[in-house]
C-alpha positions in Angstrom: 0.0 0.0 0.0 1.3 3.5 -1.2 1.9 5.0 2.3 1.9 9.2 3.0 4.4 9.4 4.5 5.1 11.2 7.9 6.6 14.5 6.4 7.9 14.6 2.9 8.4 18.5 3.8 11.5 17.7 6.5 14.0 19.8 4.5 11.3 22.8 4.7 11.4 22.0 8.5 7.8 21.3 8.6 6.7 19.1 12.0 6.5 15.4 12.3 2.4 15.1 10.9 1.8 15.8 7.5 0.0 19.4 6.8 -3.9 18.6 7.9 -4.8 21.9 9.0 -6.8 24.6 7.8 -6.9 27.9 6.9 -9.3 30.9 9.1 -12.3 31.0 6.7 -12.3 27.5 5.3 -14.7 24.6 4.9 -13.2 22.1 7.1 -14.3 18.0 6.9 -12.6 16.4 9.4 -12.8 12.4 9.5 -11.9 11.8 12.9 -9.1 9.1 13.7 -11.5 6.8 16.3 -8.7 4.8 17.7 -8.2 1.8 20.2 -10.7 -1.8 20.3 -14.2 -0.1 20.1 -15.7 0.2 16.2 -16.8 4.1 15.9 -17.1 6.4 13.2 -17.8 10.6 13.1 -16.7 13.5 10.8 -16.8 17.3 12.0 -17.5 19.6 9.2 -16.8 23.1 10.8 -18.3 25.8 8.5 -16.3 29.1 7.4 -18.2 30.9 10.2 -17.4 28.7 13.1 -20.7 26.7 12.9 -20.7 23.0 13.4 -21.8 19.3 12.4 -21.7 16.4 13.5 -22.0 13.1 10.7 -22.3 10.1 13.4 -20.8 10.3 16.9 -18.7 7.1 17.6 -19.6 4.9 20.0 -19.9 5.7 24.0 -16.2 5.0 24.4 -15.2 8.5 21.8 -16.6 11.0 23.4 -13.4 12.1 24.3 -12.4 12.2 20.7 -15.6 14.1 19.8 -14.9 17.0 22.6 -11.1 17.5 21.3 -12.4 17.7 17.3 -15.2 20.3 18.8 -14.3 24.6 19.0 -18.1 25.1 20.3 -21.7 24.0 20.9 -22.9 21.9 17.9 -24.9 23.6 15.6 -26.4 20.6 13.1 -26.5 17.0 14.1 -26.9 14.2 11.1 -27.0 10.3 12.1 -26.6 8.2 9.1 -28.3 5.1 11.0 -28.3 3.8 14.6 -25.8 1.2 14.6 -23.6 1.7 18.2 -19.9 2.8 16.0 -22.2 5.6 14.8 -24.3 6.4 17.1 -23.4 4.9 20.2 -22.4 7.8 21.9 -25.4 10.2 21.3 -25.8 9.9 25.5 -22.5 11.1 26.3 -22.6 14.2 24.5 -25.7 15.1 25.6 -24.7 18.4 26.5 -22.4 19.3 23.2 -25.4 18.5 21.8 -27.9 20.3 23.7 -28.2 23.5 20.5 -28.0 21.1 17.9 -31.0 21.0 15.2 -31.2 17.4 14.0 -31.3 16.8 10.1 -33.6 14.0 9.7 -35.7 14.7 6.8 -35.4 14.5 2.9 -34.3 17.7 1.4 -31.7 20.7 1.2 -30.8 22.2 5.0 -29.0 25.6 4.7 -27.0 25.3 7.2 -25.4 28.9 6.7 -22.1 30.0 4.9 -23.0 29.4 1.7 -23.4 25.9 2.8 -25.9 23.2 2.2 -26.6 19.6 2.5 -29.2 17.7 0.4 -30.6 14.6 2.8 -31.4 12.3 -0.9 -32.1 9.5 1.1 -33.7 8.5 4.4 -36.1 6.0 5.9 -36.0 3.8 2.8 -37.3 6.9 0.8 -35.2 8.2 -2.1 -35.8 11.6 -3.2 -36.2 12.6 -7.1 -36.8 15.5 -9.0 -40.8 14.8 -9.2 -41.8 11.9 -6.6 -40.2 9.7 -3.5 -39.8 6.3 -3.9 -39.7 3.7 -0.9 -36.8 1.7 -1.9 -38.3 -0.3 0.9 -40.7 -1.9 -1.6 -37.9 -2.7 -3.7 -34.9 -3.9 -2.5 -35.4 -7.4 -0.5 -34.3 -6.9 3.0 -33.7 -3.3 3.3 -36.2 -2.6 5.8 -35.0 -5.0 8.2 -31.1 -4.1 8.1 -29.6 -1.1 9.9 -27.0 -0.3 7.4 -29.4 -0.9 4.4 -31.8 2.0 5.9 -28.8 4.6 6.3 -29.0 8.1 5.2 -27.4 9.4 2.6 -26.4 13.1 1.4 -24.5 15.6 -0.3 -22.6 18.3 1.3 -22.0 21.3 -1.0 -19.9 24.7 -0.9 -19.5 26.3 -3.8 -18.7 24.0 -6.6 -17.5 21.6 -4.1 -19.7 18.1 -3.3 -19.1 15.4 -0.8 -21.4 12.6 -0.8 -21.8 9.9 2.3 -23.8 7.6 2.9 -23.0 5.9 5.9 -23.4 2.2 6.1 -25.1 1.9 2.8 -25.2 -1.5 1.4 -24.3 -2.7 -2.1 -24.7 -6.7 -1.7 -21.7 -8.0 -0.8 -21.7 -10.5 2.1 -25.0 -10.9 1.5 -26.0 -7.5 2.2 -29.1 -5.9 1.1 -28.5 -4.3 -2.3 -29.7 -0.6 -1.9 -27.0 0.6 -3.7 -27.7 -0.4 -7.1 -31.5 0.7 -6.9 -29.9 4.2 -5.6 -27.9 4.1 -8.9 -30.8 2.8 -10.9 -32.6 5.8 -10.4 -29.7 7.8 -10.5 -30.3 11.4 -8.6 -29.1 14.4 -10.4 -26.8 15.5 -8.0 -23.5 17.1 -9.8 -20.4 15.9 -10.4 -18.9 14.4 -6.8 -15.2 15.9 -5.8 -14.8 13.6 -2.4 -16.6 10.4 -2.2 -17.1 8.7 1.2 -17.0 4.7 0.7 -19.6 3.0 2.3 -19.3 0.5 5.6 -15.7 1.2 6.2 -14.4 0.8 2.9 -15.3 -3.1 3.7 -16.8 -5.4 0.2 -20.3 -5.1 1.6 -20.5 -1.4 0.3 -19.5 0.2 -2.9 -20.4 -1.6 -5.7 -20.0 -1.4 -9.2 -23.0 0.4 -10.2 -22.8 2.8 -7.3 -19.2 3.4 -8.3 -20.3 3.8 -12.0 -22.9 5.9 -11.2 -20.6 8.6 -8.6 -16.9 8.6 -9.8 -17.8 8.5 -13.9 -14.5 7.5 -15.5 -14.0 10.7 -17.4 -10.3 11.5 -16.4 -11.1 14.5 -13.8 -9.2 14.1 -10.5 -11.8 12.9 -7.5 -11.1 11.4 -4.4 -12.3 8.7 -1.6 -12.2 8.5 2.5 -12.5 5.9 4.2 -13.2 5.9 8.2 -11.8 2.9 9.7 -9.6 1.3 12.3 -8.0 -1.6 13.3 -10.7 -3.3 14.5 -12.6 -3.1 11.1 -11.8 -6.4 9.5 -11.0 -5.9 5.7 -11.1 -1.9 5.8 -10.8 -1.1 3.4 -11.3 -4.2 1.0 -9.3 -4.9 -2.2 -12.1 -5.7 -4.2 -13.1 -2.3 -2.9 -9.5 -0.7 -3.5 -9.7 -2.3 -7.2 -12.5 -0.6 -8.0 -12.7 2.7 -7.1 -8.7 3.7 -7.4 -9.1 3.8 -11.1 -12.1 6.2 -11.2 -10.1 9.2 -9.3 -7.6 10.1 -11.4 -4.4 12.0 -9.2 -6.7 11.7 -6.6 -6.4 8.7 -3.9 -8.3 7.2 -1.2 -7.1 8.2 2.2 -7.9 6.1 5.2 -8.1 7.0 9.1 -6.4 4.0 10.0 -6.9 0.8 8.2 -8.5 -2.1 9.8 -6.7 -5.6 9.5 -6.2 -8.1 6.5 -7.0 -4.9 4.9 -6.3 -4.2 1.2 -3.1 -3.0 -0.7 -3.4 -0.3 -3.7 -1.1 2.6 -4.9 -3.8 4.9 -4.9 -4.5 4.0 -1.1 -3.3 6.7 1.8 -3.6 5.8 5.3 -2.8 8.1 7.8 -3.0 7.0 11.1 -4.8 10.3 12.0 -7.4 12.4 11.0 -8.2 13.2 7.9 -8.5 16.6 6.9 -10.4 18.4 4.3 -10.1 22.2 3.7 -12.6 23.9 1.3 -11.2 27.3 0.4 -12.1 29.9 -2.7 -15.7 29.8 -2.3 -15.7 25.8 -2.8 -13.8 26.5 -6.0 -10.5 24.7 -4.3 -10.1 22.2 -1.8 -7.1 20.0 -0.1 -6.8 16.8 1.8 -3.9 17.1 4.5 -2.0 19.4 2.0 -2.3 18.0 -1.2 -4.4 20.4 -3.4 -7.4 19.4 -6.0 -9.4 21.9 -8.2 -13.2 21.7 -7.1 -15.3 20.0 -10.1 -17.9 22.2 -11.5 -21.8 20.7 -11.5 -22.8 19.8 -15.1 -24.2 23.2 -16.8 
């Protein structure tokens, strides 16, 4: 696996960690680095004003974490689905959470800055241009499977897009296969600059049409996260790595911490710490822990 490594910049004198910070006035995504035995996953997306989501919490052993990714009261609070590694530790942050205005139903939240997120998909219902459809009624098994039922969305700051969509499954490992009826009916929602791969990057997620469908294979540099850690067998998977490394062009998929017997690709960075988006220009510009991407444009 094509490592980053721990500071290309030494003869610049730059610190030990590579370069994930961000500048005042930025977009910043931050995929936090849940560490130790206990399966949990949570982003902080802190908005060029100061405001503040949550995506998923971790489990009730990373409320630490959570506290030392916060600068302030949570403004916006998304749960993708209520497994405990996402949502386990809604309880102990009771009182971060205390202002926070959930986002739990279809449709575009301004949540201020310039910045919005369009919920596509929620409680089985998938949102289209002129009706809903309960994928429910489609997809064998969905309703009774957590990670089949999670939400999905686009974040969006100028030109910039970041679609997740939590557990999502695709099939694999005999999974419910939500993703393909998501790509069946194929939401106009832009081009996609950072795609966040379902289920911890592991084979049960991000499948071929869902790949198709988000990271076209039309040359433009795109990239992948994956939130994982040790304890996350198989994260993220080959099959996985295989498939979605030759969609992103000079981009690559960076990884929190890879979990074990977990793939080996080129394109794949793991970290070992957070990863780091920064959205600057007006969304017209973005990097990932210093490496620097042009935003793609939505189709005209």
């Amino acid at each position: 696996m094509r490592l980053l490594l721990p500071c290309p910049w030494l003869l610049l004198g730059c610190a030990a960690d590579p370069p994930c910070s961000v500048a005042p006035g930025a977009l910043e995504i931050r995929q936090l680095d849940l560490r130790g035995p206990s399966l949990g996953e949570a982003a902080v997306v802190t908005l060029p004003g100061g405001g503040q989501l949550l995506i998923d919490v971790g489990n009730d052993a990373h409320d630490g974490d959570l506290r030392d990714a916060l600068s302030g009261p949570v403004a916006w609070l998304l749960l993708t689905h209520r497994h405990e590694d996402h949502a386990g530790g809604l309880d102990d942050l009771e009182d971060e959470l205390s202002q926070a205005t959930p986002i739990d139903s279809l449709g575009r939240w301004d949540l201020g800055d310039g910045v919005t997120l369009d919920l596509f998909l929620h409680d089985c219902t998938l949102r289209l241009e002129d009706e809903d459809v309960d994928l429910c009624a489609e997809v064998p098994g969905m309703a009774e499977d957590e990670n089949a039922m999670s939400s999905a969305g686009v974040l969006r700051y100028g030109d910039f897009s970041y679609l997740f969509a939590g557990d999502l499954t695709g099939g694999g490992k005999d999974t419910p296969d939500a993703e393909s009826a998501v790509a069946r009916y194929a939401p106009d929602l832009g081009r996609i600059d950072l795609l966040h791969l379902g289920h911890h990057g592991i084979r049960s997620a991000s499948n071929q049409a869902w790949v198709d469908w988000l990271l076209p294979d039309d040359g433009r540099d795109k990239n992948a996260l994956v939130g994982a850690n040790g304890s996350y067998l198989s994260a993220p998977a080959q099959e996985v790595l295989d498939r979605v490394a030759p969609r992103l062009g000079a981009g690559s998929i960076w990884v929190t911490r890879e979990g074990s017997m977990a793939g080996d690709h080129e394109a794949a960075r793991t970290l070992d710490q957070d990863v780091v988006v920064s959205v600057a220009d007006g969304g017209g510009a973005y990097a990932i822990c210093g490496e620097d991407f042009e935003a793609i444009p939505a189709e005209p």
